[in-house]
C-alpha positions in Angstrom: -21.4 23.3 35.0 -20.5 19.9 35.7 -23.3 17.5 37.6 -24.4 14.3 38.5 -28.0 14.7 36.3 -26.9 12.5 33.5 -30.4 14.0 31.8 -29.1 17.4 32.7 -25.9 16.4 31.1 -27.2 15.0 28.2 -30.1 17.7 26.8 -26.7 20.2 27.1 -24.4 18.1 25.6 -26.9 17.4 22.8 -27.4 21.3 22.5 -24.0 22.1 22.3 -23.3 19.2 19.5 -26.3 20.6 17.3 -24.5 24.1 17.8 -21.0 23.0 16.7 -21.8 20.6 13.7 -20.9 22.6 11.0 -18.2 23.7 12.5 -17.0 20.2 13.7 -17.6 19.1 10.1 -15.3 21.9 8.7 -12.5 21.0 11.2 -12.8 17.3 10.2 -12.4 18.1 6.3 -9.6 20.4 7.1 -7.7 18.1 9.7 -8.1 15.1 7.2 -6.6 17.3 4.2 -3.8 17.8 7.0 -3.2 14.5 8.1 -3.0 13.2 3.9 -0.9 16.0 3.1 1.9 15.1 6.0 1.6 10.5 5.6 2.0 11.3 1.7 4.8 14.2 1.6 6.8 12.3 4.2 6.8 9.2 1.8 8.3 5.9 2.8 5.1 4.6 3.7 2.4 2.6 1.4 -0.8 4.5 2.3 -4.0 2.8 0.9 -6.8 5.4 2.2 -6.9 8.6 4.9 -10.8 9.6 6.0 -12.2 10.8 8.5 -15.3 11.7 10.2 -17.5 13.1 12.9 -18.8 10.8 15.7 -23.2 10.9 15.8 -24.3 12.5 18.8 -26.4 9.0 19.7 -22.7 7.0 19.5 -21.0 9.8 21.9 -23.5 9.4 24.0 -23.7 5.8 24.1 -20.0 5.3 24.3 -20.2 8.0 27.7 -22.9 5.8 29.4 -20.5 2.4 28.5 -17.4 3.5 29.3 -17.8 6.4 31.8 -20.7 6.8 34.0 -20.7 4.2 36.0 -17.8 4.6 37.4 -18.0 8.3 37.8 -21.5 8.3 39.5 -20.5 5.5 41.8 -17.6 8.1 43.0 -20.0 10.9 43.5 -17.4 12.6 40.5 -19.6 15.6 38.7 -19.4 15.3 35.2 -20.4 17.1 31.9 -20.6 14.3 28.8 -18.2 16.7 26.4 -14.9 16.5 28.3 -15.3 12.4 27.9 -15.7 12.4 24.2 -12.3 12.8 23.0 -12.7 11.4 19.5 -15.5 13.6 18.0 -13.5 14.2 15.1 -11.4 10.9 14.0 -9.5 10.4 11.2 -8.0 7.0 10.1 -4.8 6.3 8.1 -5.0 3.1 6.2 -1.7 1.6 5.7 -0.2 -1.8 3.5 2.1 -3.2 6.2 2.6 -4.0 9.8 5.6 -2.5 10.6 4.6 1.3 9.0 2.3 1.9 11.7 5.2 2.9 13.8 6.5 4.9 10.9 3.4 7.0 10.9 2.6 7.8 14.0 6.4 8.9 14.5 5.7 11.6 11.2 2.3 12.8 12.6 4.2 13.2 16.1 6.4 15.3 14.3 3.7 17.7 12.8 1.1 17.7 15.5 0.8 18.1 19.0 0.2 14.7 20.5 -2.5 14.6 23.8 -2.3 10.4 24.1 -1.4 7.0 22.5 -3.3 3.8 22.6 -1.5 1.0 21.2 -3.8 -1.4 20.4 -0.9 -3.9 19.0 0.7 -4.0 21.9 -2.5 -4.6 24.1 -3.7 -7.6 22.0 -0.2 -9.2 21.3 -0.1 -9.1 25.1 -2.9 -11.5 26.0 -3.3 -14.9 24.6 -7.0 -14.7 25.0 -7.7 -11.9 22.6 -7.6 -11.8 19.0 -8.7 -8.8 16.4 -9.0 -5.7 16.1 -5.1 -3.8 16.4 -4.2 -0.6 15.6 -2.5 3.1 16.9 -5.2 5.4 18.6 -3.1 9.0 18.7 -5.2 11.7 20.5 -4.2 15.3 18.7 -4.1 18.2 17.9 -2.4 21.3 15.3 1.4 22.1 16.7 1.5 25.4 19.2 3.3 26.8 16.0 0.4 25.9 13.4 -2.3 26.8 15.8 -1.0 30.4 15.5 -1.1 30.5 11.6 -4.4 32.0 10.0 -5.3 29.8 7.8 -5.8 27.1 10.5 -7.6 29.7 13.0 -10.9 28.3 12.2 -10.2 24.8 13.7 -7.2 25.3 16.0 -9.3 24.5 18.7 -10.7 21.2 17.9 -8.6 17.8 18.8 -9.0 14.9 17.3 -8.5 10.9 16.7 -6.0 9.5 14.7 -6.4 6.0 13.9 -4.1 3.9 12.2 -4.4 0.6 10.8 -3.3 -1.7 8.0 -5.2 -2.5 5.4 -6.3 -5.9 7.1 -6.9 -4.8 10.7 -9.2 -2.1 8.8 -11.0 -5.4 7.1 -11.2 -6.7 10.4 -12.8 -4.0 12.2 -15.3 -3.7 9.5 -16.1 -7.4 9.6 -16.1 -7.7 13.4 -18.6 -5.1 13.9 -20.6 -7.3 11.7 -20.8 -10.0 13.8 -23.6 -9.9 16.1 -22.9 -11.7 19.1 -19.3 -12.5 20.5 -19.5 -12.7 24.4 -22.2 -14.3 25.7 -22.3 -16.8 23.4 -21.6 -20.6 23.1 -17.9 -21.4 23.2 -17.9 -23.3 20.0 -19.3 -20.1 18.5 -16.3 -17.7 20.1 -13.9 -19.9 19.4 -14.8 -20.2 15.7 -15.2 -16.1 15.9 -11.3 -16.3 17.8 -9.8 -18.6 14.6 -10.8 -16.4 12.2 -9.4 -13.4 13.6 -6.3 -15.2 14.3 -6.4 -16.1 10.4 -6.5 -11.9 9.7 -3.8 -11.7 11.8 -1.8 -14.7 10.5 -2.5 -12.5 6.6 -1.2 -9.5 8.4 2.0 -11.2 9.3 2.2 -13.0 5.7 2.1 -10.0 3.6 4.9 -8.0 5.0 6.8 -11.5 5.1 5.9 -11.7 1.4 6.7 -8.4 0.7 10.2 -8.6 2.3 11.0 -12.2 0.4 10.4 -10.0 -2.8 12.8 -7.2 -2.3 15.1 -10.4 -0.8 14.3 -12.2 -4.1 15.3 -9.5 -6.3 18.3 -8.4 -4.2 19.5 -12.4 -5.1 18.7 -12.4 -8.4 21.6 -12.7 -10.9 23.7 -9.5 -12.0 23.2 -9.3 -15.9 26.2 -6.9 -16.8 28.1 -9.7 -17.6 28.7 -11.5 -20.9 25.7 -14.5 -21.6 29.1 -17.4 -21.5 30.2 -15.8 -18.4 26.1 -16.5 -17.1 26.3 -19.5 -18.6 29.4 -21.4 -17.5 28.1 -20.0 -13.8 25.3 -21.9 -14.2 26.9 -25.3 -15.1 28.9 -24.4 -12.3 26.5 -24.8 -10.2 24.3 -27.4 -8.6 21.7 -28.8 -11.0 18.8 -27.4 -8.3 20.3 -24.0 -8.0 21.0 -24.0 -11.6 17.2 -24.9 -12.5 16.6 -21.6 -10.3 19.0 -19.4 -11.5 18.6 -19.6 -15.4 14.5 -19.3 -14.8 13.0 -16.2 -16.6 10.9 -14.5 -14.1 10.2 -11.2 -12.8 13.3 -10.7 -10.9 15.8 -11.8 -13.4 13.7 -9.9 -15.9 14.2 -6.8 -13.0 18.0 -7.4 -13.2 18.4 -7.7 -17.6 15.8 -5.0 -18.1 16.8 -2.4 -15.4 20.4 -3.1 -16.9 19.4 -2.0 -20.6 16.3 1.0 -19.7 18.6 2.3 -16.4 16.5 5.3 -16.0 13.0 3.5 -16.5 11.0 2.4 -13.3 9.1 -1.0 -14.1 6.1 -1.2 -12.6 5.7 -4.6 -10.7 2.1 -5.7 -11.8 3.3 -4.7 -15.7 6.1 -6.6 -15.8 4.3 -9.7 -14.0 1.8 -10.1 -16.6 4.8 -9.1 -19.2 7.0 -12.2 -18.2 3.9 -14.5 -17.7 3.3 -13.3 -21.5 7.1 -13.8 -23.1 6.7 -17.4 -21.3 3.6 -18.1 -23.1 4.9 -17.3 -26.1 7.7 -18.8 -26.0 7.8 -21.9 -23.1 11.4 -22.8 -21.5 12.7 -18.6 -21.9 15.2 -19.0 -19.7 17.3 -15.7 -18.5 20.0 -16.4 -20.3 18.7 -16.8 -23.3 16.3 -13.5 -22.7 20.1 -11.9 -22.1 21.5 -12.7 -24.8 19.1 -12.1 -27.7 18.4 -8.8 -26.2 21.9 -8.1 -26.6 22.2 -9.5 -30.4 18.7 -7.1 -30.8 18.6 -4.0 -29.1 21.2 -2.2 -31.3 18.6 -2.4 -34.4 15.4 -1.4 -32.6 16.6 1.1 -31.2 18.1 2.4 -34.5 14.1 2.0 -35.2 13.0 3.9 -32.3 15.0 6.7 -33.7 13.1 6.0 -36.6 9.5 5.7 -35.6 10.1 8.6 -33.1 10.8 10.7 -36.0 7.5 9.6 -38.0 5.5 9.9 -34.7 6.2 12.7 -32.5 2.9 11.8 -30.3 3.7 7.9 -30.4 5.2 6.4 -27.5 7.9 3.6 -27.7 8.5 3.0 -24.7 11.0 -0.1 -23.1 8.5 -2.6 -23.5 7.7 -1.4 -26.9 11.7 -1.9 -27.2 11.6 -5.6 -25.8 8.7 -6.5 -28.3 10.0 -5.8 -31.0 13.3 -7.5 -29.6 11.6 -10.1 -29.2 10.1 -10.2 -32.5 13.6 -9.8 -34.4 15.2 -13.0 -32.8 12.4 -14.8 -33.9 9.5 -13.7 -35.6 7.5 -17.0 -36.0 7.6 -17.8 -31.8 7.6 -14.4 -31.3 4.8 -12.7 -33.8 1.8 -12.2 -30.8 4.4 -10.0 -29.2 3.7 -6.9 -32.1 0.1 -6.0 -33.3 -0.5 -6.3 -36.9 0.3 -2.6 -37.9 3.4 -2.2 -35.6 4.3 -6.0 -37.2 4.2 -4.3 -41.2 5.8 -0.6 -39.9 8.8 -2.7 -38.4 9.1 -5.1 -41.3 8.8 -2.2 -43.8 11.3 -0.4 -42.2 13.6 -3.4 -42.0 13.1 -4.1 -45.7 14.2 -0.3 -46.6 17.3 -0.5 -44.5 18.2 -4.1 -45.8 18.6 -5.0 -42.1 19.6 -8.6 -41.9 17.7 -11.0 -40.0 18.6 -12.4 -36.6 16.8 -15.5 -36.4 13.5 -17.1 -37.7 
């Protein structure tokens, strides 16, 4: 029963912790497991990390004396510690980008039974005077409907925390709670404390912006169905500036030429990063037209070899980059020689040799 004995309180509310733990750890696994299961099969989102966890009895009952019993004890309000702690069990969903915080909390609304919201966004982008920490607080719990199931009777009851954050308001939390002192402190000190959490904000903004100028970047990027000339003669139609841009070899005019030859490949970004940055090394000035164009004059005779080496290797793997090495390679095998290992080099120019294949180049 409820009282104003905050010792009282606190020897039950201790009790009753040390008599739940195993089950509040079992409910935090299973509502974890949940939580993943739902952000990942709903896709559309770039989750980094989902954990959770259950609260230390010495924290609940720190954050009840903070945030709760004054108040209640200077209204004469009975209390027992329990009903305050509504986070026992929290689980966190770490996220790339700003703007899919929204995006999750509108999937897990649509699998569990939210109790409250706390947006922490809008609560610090309303003030100017405080920086930091930002983030979705969703109070929950398992759908009427999923509550009913079996398999989930052994932790229907509990609720539970959902946080979700990006990936840098998660580095920010972790790195505020490191520093020490930030109130009562000299103003040089908060301001310099205010700057740099401005500056994770400021990175917040920056990396969706950057990740939006990509997809922008390789929306632009020039179509490569057509004909090299036809490239060509649009460049010199152009100015000299937008010329210099457009003829540039780089990973989104490499997008647009490769995803026109391997149509059903999916290119992993950080591959082909390094893979341009490699093809420019070899050969300095590889322009996109060019790259066009001797992949056209090419790709008819390696893939005739493909055939070939597929046959010879069932457990090999030539795969579209294997394709544009040895591309590569055939329009000019002296720029081009890093681009094939040693025994991939002599099993290409063996086979070239026994099909009296002429030369491109080089």
């Amino acid at each position: 029963m409820a009282s104003l004995d905050f010792d009282l309180e606190e020897s039950q509310f201790r009790a009753w912790y040390a008599a739940q733990a195993a089950a509040l750890e079992d409910a935090c696994v299973a509502l974890t497991a949940r939580v993943a299961a739902v952000v990942t099969q709903a896709g559309g989102v770039d989750v980094t990390k989902v954990e959770g966890r259950v609260k230390d009895v010495d924290e609940c009952v720190r954050k009840f004396v903070r945030k709760y019993r004054p108040t209640l004890e200077e209204s004469n309000t009975p209390y027992d510690i329990q009903t305050y702690i509504t986070d026992l069990i929290g689980v966190r969903v770490v996220c790339l980008y700003e703007d899919e915080l929204e995006k999750i909390a509108q999937i897990v609304r649509a699998h569990f039974a939210v109790i409250d919201v706390t947006d922490k966004v809008t609560a610090v982008e309303s003030t100017e005077a405080s920086f930091g920490y930002k983030g979705l607080h969703l109070d929950l719990r398992l759908s009427a409907a999923e509550r009913d199931l079996p398999e989930h009777a052994a932790y229907a009851q509990w609720a539970f925390e959902l946080q979700v954050r990006t990936i840098i308001q998660d580095s920010w939390s972790v790195l505020d709670h490191k520093i020490k002192y930030k109130k009562s402190i000299p103003g040089q000190l908060k301001r310099r404390i205010n700057v740099l959490s401005a500056l994770f904000e400021l990175a917040d903004r920056e990396f969706r912006q950057i990740r939006d100028a990509t997809a922008a970047e390789l929306l632009q990027a020039p179509d490569e169905t057509a004909e090299p000339a036809l490239d060509v003669a649009a460049d010199l139609q152009a100015p000299t500036r937008a010329a210099a841009t457009s003829s540039e070899l780089n990973a989104f005019t490499f997008l647009k030429i490769a995803t026109h030859f391997f149509k059903d490949f999916e290119f992993d970004p950080s591959k082909v990063d390094g893979f341009v940055d490699d093809i420019q090394a070899w050969s300095a000035g590889m322009t996109r037209a060019r790259f066009n164009s001797l992949m056209r004059e090419t790709i008819g005779v390696v893939k005739r070899y493909k055939l070939h080496f597929e046959e010879q290797n069932p457990q090999g793997s030539f795969n579209p980059y294997t394709v544009i090495r040895h591309c590569l390679y055939l329009n000019n095998k002296t720029a081009f020689r890093p681009a094939l290992r040693n025994s991939a080099r002599e099993s290409f120019e063996a086979w070239l040799s026994d099909n009296a294949e002429p030369k491109v180049q080089g």
